[in-house]
C-alpha positions as CSV (number, residue, x, y, z in Angstrom):
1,X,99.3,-45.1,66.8
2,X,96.8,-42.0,66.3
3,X,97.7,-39.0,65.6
4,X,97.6,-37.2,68.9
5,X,99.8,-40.1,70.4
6,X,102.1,-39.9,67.4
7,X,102.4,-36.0,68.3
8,X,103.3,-36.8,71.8
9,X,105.8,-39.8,71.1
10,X,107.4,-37.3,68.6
11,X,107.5,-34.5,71.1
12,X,109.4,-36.8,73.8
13,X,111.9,-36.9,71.7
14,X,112.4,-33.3,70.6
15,X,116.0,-32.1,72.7
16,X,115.9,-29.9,75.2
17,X,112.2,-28.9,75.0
18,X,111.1,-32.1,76.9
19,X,111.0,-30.2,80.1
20,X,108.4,-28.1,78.8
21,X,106.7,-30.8,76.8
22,X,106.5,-32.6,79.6
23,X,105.2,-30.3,82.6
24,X,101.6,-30.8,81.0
25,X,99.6,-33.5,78.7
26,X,102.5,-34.1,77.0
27,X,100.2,-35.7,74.0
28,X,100.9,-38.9,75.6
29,X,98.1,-40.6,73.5
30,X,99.3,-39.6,70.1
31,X,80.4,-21.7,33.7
32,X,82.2,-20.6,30.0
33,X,84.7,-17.6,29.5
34,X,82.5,-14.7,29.6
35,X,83.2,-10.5,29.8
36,X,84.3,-9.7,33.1
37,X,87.5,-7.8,34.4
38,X,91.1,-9.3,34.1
39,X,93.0,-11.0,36.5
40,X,94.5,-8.9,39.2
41,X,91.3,-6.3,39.0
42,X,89.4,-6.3,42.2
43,X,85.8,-4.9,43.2
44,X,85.7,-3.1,46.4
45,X,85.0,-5.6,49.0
46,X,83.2,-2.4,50.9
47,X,80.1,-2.4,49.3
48,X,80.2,-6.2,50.1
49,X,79.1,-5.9,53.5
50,X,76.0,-4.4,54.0
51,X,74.7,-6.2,50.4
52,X,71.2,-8.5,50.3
53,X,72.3,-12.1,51.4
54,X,71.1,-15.6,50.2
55,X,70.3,-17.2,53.7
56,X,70.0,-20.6,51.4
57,X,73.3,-21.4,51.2
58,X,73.5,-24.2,54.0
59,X,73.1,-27.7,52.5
60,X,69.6,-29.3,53.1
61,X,70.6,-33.4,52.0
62,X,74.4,-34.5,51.7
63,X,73.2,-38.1,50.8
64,X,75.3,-40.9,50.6
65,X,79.4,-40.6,49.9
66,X,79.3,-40.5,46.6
67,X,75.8,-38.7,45.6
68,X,77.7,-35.8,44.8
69,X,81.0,-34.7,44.9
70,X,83.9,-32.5,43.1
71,X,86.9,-30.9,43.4
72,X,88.7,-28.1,41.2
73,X,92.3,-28.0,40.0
74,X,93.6,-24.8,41.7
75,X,93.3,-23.7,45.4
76,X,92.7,-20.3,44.5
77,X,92.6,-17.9,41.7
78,X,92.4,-14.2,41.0
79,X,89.6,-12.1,40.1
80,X,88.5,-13.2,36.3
81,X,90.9,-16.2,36.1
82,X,89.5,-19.6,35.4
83,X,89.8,-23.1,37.1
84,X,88.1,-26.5,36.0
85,X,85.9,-28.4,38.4
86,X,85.5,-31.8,38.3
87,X,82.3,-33.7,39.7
88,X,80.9,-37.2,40.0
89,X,77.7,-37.8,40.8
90,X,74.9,-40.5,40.5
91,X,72.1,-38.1,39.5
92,X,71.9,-37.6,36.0
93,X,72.6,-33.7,36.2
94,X,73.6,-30.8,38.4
95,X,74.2,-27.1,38.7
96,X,77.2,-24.9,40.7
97,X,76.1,-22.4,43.0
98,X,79.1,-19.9,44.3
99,X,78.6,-18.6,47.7
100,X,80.8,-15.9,48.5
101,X,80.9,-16.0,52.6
102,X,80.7,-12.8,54.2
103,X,78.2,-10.6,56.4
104,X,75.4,-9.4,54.2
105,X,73.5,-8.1,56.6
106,X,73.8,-11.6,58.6
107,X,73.0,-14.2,55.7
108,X,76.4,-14.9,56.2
109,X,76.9,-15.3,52.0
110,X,75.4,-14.5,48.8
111,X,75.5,-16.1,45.6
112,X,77.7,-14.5,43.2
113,X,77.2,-17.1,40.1
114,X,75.2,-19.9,38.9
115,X,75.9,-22.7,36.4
116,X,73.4,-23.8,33.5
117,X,72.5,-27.8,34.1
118,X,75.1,-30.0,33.6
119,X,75.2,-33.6,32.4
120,X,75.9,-35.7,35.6
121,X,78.3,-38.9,35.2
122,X,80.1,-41.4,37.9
123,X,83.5,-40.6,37.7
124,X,86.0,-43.6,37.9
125,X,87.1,-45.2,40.8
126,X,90.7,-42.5,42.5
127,X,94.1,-44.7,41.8
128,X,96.5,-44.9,44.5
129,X,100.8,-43.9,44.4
130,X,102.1,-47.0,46.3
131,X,105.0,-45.3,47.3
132,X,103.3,-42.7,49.5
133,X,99.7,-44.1,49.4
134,X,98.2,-40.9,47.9
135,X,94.7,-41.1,46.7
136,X,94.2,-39.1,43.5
137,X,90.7,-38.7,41.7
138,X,91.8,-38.1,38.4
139,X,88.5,-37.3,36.9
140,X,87.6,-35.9,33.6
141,X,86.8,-32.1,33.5
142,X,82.8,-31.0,34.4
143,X,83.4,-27.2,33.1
144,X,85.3,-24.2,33.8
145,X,84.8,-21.8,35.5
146,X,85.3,-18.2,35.1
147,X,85.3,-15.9,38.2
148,X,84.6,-12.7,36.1
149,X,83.1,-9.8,38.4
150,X,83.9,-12.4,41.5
151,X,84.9,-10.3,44.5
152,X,88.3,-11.5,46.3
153,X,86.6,-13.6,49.1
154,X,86.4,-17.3,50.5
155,X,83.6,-18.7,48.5
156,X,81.6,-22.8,48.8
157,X,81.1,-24.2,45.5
158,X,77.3,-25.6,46.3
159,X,76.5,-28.7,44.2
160,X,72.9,-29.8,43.9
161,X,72.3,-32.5,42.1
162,X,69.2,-33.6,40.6
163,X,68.2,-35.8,43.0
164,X,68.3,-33.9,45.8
165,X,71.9,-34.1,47.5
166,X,74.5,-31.7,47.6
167,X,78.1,-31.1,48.5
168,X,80.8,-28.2,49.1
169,X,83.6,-27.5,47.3
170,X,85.8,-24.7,48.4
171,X,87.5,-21.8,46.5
172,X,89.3,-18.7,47.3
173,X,89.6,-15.7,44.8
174,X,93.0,-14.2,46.3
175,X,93.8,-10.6,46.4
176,X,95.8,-9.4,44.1
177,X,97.5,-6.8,46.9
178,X,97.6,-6.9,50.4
179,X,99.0,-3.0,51.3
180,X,97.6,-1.5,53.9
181,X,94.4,-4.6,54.6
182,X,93.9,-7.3,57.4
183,X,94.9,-10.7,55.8
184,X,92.6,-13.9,55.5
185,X,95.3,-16.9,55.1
186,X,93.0,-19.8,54.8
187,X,95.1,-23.1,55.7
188,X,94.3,-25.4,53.1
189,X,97.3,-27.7,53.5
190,X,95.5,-28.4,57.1
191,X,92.5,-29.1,55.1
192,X,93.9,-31.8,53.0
193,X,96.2,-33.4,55.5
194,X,93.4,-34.6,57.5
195,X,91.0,-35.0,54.6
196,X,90.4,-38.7,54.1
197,X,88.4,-39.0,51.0
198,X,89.5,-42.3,49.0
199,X,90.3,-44.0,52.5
200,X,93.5,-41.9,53.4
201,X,94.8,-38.9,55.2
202,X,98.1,-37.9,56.3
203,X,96.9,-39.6,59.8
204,X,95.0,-43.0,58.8
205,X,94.7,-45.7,56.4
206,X,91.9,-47.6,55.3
207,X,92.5,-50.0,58.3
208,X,92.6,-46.6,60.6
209,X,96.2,-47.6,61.8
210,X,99.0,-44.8,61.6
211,X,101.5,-46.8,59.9
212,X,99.2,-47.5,56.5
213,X,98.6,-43.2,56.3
214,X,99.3,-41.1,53.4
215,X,102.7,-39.7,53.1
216,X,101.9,-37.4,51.1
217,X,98.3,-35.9,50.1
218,X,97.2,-34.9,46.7
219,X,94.3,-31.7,46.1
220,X,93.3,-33.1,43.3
221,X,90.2,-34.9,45.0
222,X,87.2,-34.2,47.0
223,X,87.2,-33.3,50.7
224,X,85.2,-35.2,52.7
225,X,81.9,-35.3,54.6
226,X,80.3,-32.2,53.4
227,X,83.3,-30.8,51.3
228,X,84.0,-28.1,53.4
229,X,84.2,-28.9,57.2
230,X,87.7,-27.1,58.5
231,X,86.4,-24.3,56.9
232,X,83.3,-24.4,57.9
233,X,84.4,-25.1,61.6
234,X,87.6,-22.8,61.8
235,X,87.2,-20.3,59.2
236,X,84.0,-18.5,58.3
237,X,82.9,-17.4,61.5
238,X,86.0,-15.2,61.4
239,X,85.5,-14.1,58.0
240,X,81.9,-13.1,58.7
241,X,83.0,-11.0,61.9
242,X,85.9,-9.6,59.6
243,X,83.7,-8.6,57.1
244,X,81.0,-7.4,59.5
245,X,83.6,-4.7,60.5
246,X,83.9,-3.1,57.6
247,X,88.0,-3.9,57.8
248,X,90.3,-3.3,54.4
249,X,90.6,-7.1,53.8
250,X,92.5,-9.4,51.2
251,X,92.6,-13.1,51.2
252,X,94.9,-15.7,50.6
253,X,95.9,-19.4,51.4
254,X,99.2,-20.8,53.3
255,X,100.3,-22.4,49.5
256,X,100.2,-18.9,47.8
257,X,102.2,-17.2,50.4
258,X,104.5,-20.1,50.5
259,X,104.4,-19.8,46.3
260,X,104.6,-15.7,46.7
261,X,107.3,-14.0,48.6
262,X,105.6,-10.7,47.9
263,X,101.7,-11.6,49.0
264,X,101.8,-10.5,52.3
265,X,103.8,-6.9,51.4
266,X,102.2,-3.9,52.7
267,X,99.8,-5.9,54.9
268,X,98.8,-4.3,58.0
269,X,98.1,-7.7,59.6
270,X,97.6,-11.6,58.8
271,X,95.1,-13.8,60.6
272,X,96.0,-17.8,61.2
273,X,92.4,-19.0,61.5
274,X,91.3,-21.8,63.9
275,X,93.5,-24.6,62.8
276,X,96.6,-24.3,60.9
277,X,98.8,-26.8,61.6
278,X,100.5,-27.6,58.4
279,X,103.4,-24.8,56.6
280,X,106.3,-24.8,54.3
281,X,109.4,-23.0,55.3
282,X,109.5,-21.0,52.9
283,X,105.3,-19.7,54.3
284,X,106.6,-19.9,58.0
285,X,109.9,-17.3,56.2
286,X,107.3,-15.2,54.6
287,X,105.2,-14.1,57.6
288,X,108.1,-14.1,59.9
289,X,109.2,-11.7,57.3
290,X,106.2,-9.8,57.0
291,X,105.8,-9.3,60.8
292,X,109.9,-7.9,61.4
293,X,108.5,-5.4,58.7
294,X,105.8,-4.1,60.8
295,X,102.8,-6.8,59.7
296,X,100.8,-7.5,63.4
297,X,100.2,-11.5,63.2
298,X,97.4,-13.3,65.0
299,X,97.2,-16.8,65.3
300,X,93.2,-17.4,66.1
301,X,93.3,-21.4,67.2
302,X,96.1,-23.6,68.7
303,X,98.5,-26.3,67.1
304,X,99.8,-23.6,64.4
305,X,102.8,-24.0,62.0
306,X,103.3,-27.0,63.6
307,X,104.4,-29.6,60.7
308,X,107.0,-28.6,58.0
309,X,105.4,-29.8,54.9
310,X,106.6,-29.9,50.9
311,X,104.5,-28.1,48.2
312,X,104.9,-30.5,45.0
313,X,103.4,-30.5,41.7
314,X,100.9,-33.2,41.0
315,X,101.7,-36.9,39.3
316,X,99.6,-39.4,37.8
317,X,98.1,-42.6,39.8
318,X,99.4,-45.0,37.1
319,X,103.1,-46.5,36.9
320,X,105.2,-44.4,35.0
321,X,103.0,-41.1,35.2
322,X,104.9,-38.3,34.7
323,X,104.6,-35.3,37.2
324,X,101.9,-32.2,36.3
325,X,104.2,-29.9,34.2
326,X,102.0,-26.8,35.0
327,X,103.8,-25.9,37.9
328,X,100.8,-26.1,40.0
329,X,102.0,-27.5,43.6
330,X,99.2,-30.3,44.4
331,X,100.7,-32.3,46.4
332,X,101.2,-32.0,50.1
333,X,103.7,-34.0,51.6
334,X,104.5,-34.9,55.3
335,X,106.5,-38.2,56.2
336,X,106.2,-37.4,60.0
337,X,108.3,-40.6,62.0
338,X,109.4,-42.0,58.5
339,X,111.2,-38.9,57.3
340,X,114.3,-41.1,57.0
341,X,112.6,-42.8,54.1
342,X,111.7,-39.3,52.3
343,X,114.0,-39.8,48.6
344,X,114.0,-36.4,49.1
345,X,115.9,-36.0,52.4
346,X,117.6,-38.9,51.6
347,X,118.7,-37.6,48.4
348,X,121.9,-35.7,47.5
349,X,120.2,-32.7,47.6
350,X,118.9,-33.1,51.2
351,X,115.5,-31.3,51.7
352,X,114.3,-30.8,54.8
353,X,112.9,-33.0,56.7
354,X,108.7,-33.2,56.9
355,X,107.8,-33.6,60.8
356,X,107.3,-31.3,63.3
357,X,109.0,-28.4,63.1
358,X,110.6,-28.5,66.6
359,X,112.3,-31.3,66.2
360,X,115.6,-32.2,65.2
361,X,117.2,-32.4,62.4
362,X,116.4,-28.5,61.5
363,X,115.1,-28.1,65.4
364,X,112.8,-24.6,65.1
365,X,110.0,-25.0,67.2
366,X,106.9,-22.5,66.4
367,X,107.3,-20.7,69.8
368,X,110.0,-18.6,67.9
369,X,107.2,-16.9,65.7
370,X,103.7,-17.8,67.8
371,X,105.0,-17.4,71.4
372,X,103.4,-20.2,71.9
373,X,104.5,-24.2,72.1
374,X,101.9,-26.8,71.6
375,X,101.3,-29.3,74.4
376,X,98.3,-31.2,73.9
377,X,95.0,-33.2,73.1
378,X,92.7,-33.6,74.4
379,X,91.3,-31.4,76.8
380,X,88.1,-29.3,78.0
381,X,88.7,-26.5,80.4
382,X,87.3,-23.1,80.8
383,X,89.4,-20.0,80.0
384,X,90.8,-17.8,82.7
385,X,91.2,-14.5,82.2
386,X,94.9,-13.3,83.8
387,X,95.5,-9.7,83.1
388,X,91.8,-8.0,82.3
389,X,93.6,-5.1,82.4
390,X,95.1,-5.3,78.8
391,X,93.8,-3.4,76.1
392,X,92.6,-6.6,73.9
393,X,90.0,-7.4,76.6
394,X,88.4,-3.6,76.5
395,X,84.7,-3.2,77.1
396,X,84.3,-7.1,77.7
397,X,83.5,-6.4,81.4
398,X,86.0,-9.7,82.2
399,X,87.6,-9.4,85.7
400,X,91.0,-11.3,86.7
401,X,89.9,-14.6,87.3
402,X,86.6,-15.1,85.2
403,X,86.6,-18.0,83.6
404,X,84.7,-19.3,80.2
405,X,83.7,-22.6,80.5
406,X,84.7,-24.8,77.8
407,X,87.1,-22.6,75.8
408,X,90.0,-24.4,76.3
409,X,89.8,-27.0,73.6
410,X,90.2,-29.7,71.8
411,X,93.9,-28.6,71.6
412,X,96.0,-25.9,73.3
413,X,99.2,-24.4,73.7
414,X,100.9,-22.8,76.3
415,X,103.9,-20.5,77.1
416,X,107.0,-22.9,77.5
417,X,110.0,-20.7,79.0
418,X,112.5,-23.5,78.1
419,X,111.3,-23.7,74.7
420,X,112.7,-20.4,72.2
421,X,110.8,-18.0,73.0
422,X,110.3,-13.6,72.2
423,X,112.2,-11.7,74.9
424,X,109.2,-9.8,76.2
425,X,106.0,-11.8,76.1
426,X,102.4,-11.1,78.3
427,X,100.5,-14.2,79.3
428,X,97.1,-12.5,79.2
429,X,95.1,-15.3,80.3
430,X,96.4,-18.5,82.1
431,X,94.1,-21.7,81.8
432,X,94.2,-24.3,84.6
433,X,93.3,-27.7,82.7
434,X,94.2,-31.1,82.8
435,X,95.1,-33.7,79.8
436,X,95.4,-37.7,79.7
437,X,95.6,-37.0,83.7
438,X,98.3,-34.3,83.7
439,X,97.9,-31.2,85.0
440,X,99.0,-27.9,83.0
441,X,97.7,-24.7,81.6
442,X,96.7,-22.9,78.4
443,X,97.8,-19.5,77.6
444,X,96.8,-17.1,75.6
445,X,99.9,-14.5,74.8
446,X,101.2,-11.4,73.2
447,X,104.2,-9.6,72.5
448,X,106.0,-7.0,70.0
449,X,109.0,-7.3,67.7
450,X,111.2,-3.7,67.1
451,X,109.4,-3.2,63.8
452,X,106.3,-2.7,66.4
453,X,104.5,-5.6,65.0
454,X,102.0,-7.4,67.3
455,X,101.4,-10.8,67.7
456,X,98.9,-12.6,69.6
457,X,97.7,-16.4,69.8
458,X,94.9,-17.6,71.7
459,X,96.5,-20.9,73.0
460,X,92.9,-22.5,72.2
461,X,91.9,-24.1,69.0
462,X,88.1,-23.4,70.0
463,X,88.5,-19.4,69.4
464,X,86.6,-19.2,66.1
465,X,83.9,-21.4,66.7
466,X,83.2,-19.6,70.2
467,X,82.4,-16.6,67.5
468,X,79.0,-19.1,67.5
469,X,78.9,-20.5,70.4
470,X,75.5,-20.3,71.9
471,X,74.1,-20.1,68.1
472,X,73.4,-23.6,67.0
473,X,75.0,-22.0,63.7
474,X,78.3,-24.8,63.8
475,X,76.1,-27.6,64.5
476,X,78.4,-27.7,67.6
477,X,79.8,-25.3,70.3
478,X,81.0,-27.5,72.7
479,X,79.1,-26.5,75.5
480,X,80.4,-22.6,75.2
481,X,77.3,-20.2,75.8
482,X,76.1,-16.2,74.7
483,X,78.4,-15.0,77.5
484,X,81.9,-16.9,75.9
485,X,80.6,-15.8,72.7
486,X,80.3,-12.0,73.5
487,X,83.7,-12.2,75.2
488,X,85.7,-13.9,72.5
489,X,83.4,-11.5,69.9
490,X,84.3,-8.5,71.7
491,X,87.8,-9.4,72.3
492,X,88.5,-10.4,68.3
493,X,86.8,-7.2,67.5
494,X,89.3,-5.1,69.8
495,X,92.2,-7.2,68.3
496,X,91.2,-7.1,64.5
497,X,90.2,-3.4,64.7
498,X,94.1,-2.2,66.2
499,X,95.9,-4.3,64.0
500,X,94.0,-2.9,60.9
501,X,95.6,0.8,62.1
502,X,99.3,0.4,62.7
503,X,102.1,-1.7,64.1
504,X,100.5,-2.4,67.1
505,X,103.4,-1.1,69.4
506,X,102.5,2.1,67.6
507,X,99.3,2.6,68.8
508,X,98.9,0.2,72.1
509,X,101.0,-0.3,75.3
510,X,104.0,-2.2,75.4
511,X,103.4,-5.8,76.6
512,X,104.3,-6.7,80.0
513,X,106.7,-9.6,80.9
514,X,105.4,-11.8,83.3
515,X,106.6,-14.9,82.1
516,X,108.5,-15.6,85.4
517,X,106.1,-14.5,87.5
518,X,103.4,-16.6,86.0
519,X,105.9,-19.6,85.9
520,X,107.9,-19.2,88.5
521,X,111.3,-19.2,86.6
């Protein structure tokens, strides 16, 4: 069982929101310590965007699996902290590269920081936990690495090893403070649930089956292909347009907000990026709390906050191992269909349970926050515009009715009245499309909370890489041309550029409610 027909088997089941579920596809199939400021200081990320580039970044030779590869033992750190890397690698040396990923002047990064040559070694074979099939690398330390005079930013770790290959490895140097700047939240539990390096992922065994997956992930292993794909798909066309702007920015990931109840205070908006299926409660409580204090919310892709996960620290592959006592959460874990066999949930204490958030027990489907309810996969269908009218599509040139072929992809949500949903919500484009042979729609949507908060999700998980469409930049667009790119450019620009201002309800009309008429109910 996949995992697009495990999502629809699980949403059958999910009460009184099969209605909805089922009107459409229904998922039916499936460096050393140096000088440099302390943590917490931050250089202003203005004089960032118009800086000289290094166009080089891109990797020329990946190689074979295990030419190169590395991981580090934090997800993110602040401005002059440290984290270790580790790296195997059949070439008897390498160097680090840091990209930092922005605009400069259209490189699209520039290279902050470069390692001396260092001794290159084949790192032993990653153990396995048997009882939740999670692939660890446990490798010995390459070198730290100090992020003195690093701007806050999402940055690719470049390997290049001596013989030619290289790899990605990803970092993000967090803000320190997000009053009164647009919020990056890069979704790196997404990234390691469906990263199968070592055989396993969260949806797949070695055999490919569903039922031999990972119940639980670890970070402390390479991702794989390239090292960076979900970020390099979903992500950093968005932080290049951000960044092209000139917007007050800070960046983050969904496991520090979940960690910080504080990292999102002050913020002026936070941006979900392409796919970002994979929260905590306690994330999903912290930007619900952010937006009912007047923190606009956009949710850039489709499928989002859609599994209830568990942050834990890491453990040791071997029998016996002790769990990490740094406190450092690690581990991401996600039973899906066998949360009944979770210790945890099972326990005395109870935890919730890690599936899908609308289901049952602990029923609270994402609509609440996103105004949105995932439907399904697969599908390919243009994007119809419903009311042009509205201020988000300003100076696009898009009539009621124009379509965008191909935007409507590979996933999509819709406005489901019977599922929860806010009181007065604006379907601002309504998609006709049809999924393992069932006809339904894609929506994107908007609405306001009484804080004067906006919130808007783009029902399409194809909305970021349409920021290249037409570019050959992605090394796929899906079909999507210059015209879908200058629409979805022009309407992310109108979008990020309010919510920088003000609660949107501030500054913008009200939404209109035309739920019922769109859907006749």
């Amino acid at each position: 069982m996949d995992r697009r027909r495990f999502l629809g088997a699980a949403a059958a089941g999910a009460a009184g929101l099969a209605v909805g579920v089922a009107a459409g596809c229904g998922s039916t199939s499936g460096g050393g310590p140096g000088a440099g400021p302390t943590a917490g200081d931050e250089p202003d990320l203005a004089a960032e965007r118009d800086r000289p580039g290094h166009p080089d970044w891109r990797i020329r030779s990946a190689g074979p699996p295990d030419a190169v590869q590395g991981y580090t033992d934090k997800v993110s750190v602040l401005p002059g902290e440290e984290f270790g890397l580790y790296v195997s690698t059949t070439a008897p040396g390498f160097r680090v590269a840091a990209y930092r990923v922005g605009w400069y002047r259209g490189a699209q990064a520039r290279r902050v920081w470069r390692s001396d040559r260092v001794a290159g070694r084949r790192q032993r074979h990653p153990g396995l936990l048997p009882g939740t099939r999670s692939v660890r690398a446990d490798w010995e330390r390459s070198l730290r690495v100090r992020t003195a005079g690093w701007p806050p930013g999402a940055y690719l770790l470049r390997l290049d090893a001596e013989h030619g290959h290289q790899r990605y490895v990803p970092m993000v140097v967090r803000s320190a403070r997000a009053t009164g700047r647009t919020v990056l939240m890069h979704a790196v539990a997404t990234w390691q649930a469906y990263n199968a390096w070592g055989g396993y992922s969260l949806y797949r065994g070695p055999d490919g089956g569903y039922a031999s997956r990972s119940l639980a992930v670890s970070f402390d292993r390479p991702y794989d292909s390239n090292g960076a794909g979900k970020f390099l798909v979903y992500e950093r066309a968005l932080v290049v347009l951000a960044e092209r702007l000139g917007l007050p920015l800070a960046y983050t990931t969904g496991v520090d907000v979940h960690r910080d109840p504080s990292a999102l205070r002050g913020a002026t908006a936070v941006l979900s990026l392409g796919h970002d299926e994979y929260w905590t409660p306690q994330q999903r409580e912290h930007v619900t709390r952010a937006r009912d204090a007047g923190t606009n919310l956009a949710f850039l892709g489709a499928n989002a906050c859609f599994r209830r996960v568990r942050l834990e620290p890491g453990q040791g592959p071997g029998p016996g191992q002790r769990a990490d006592s740094s406190g450092a959460l690690r581990t991401v874990v996600c039973y899906k269909t066998s949360y009944r066999n979770d210790p945890r949930f099972a326990g005395p204490h109870r935890a919730l349970p890690t599936h899908d958030f609308r289901q049952p027990p602990a029923a609270d489907p994402e609509s609440a926050l996103t105004g949105v309810f995932y439907e399904g996969y697969p599908t390919d269908a243009p994007y119809v515009v419903h009311n042009a009218d509205h201020w988000l599509f300003a100076g696009t040139g898009a009539k009621r009715g124009d379509a965008f072929d191909h935007l409507v992809g590979v996933e999509y949500d819709r406005v489901t009245p019977q599922a929860p949903t806010p009181e007065r919500l604006e379907i601002l484009a309504h998609s006709p499309l049809v999924c393992n042979g069932r006809s339904s729609h894609a929506d994107s949507a908007y609405y306001t909370v009484p804080s004067g908060a906006g919130v808007f999700s783009s029902g399409t998980m194809r909305w970021v890489e349409a920021l290249m469409a037409g570019t050959h930049d992605a090394g796929r667009d899906h079909g999507m041309d210059d015209r879908t790119r200058a629409f979805v450019t022009r309407t992310t620009e109108n979008l990020l550029r309010a919510f920088a201002v003000a609660p949107a309800a501030k500054i913008r009309p009200a939404p209109r409610n035309n739920v019922a008429a769109v859907y006749g109910v």
